[in-house]
C-alpha positions in Angstrom: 20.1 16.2 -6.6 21.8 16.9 -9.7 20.8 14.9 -12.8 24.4 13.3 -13.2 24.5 12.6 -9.5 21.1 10.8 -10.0 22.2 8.9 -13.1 25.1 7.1 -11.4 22.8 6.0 -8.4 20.4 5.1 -11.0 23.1 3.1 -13.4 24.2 1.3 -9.6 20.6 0.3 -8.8 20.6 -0.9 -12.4 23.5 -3.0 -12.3 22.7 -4.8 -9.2 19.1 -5.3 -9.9 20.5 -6.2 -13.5 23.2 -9.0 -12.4 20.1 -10.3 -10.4 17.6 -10.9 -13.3 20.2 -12.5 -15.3 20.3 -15.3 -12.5 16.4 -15.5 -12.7 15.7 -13.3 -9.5 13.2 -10.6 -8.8 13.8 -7.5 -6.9 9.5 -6.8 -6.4 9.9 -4.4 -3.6 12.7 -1.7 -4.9 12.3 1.5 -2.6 14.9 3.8 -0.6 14.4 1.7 1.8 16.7 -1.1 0.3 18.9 1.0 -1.3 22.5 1.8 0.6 24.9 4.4 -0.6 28.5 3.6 0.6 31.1 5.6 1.6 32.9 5.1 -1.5 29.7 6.9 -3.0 28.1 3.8 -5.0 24.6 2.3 -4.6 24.0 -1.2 -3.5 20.5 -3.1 -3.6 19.3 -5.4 -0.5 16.2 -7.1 0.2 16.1 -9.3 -2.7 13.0 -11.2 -2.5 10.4 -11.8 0.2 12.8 -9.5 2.5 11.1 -6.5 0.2 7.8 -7.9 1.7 9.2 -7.0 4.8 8.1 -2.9 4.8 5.1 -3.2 2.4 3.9 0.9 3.1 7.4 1.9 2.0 7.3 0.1 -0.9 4.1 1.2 -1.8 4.9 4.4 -4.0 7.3 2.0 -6.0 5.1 -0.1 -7.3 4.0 -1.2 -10.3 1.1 -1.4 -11.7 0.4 -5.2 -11.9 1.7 -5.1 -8.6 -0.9 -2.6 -8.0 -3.9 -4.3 -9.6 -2.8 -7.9 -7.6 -0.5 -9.8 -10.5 2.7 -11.2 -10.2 5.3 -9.0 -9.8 8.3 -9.7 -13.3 11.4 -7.7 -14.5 9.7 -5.0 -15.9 8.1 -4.5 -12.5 11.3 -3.4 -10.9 11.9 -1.5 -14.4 8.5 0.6 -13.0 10.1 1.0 -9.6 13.5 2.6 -10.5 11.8 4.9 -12.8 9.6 5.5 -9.3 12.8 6.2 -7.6 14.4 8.1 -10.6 11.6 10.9 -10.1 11.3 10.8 -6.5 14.8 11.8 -6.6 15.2 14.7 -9.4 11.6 15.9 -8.1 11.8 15.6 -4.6 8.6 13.2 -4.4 7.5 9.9 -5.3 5.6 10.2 -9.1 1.9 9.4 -6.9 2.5 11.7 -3.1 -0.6 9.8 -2.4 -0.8 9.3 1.9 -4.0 6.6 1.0 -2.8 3.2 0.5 -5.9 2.4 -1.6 -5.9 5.8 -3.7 -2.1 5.1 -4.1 -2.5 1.9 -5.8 -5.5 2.5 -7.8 -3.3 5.7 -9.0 0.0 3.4 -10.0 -3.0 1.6 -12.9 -4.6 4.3 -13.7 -3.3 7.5 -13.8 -0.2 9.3 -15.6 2.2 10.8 -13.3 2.6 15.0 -13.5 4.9 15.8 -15.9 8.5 15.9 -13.9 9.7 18.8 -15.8 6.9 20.5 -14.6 8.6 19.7 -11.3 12.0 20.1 -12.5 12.6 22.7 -15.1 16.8 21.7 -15.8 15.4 18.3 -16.3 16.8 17.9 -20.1 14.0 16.2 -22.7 16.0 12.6 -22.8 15.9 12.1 -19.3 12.2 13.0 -18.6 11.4 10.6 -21.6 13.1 7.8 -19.9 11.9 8.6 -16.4 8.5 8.5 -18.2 8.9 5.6 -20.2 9.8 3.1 -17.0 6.7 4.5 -15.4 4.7 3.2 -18.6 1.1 1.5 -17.4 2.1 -1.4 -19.8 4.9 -3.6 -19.1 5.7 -3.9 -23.2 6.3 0.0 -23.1 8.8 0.0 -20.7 12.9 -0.7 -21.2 13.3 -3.9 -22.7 15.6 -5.1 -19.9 17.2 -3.4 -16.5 20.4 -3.5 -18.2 19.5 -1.8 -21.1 18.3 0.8 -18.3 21.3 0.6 -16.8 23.5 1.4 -20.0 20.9 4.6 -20.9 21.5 6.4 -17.2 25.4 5.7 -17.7 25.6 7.4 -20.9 23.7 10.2 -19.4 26.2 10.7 -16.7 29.3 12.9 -18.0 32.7 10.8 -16.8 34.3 13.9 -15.6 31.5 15.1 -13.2 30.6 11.7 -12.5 33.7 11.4 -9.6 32.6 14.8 -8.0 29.2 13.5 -8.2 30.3 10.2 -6.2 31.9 13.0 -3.3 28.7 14.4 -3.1 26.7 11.3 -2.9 29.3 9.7 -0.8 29.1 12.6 1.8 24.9 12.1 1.8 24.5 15.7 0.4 23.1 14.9 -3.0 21.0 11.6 -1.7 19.4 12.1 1.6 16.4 9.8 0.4 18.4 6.9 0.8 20.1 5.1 3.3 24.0 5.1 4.2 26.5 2.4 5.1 30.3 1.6 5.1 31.3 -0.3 2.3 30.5 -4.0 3.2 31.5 -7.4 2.4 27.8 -8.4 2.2 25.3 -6.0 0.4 22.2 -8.2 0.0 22.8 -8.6 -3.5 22.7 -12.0 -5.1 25.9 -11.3 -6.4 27.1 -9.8 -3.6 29.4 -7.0 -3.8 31.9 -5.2 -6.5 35.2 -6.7 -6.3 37.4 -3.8 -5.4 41.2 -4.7 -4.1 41.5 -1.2 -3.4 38.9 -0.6 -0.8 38.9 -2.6 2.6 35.9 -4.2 3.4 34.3 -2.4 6.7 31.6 -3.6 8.6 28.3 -2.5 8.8 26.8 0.1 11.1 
């Protein structure tokens, strides 16, 4: 996946995730699992919630490490998780390819992730550095906010390549990580989804 072609899914997951802490609402299960790419080429969160709880293995390479260690799960846990995501997509693996549940978690509090530029050479230095500083051990060192995330991956992504980037998410060649729907009246989302008048709402698959 290009790095402009993951900035925009990241900036969508963002948002949503975003517009849902604002209204006091954790995420605490963020993974490709809950993740849905629509036809229009944007990324919409589901499984708000306890519905996360619902695939706890998939989540598992996603979490955070409070999470990990047994704490509550805040804000700057699902901060941890897209930054999870974010590398699993530009790197082609989660930042921990650990199969064992119990080394996985114990790696999430412990242990720094391998460098994702050794993974991805094109990776430019401001990216890595943000990719790195979501997967921060301690919460305080993390993005102050998943909207403040949100505004750093859009002003990664250039405008122009941006819309050619949606075709090629929108077709499923740039994101085959994550799952695909029709646009839908209903994403999950606590806020439901984008007002567009030009798009007709299609049902889901």
């Amino acid at each position: 996946m290009s790095v402009r072609q993951a900035s925009r899914l990241g900036s969508d997951i963002a948002n949503d995730v975003a517009a849902a802490h604002e209204k006091g609402n954790l995420h605490s299960g963020l993974s490709p699992h809950n993740v849905i790419v629509g036809t229009d080429g944007l990324a919409k969160v589901c499984d708000f919630g306890d519905a996360a709880l619902s695939r706890p293995m998939g989540r598992l390479p996603y979490f955070s490490p409070e999470q990990a260690t047994g704490n509550p799960a805040m804000q700057s846990s699902d901060v941890y998780a897209l930054g999870a995501l974010l590398y699993h997509m530009l790197a082609g693996q989660p930042p921990f390819n650990i199969s064992n549940p119990r080394e996985l978690l114990a790696a999430h509090a412990q242990i720094e992730p391998e460098s994702i530029r050794t993974l991805r050479s094109d990776l430019k230095v401001k990216f890595a550095k943000l990719i790195i500083s979501c997967l921060e051990k301690l919460e305080k060192n993390r993005p102050n906010s998943m909207r403040e995330l949100a505004g750093e991956l859009e002003a990664l992504a250039d405008k122009a390549e941006g819309i050619s980037a949606r075709k090629a998410i929108a077709s499923g060649e740039a994101a085959p990580m994550l799952r695909k729907k029709a646009v839908a009246q209903d994403s999950g989302s606590p806020d439901g989804p984008r007002p567009d008048p030009s798009i007709a709402p299609t049902p889901r698959t």
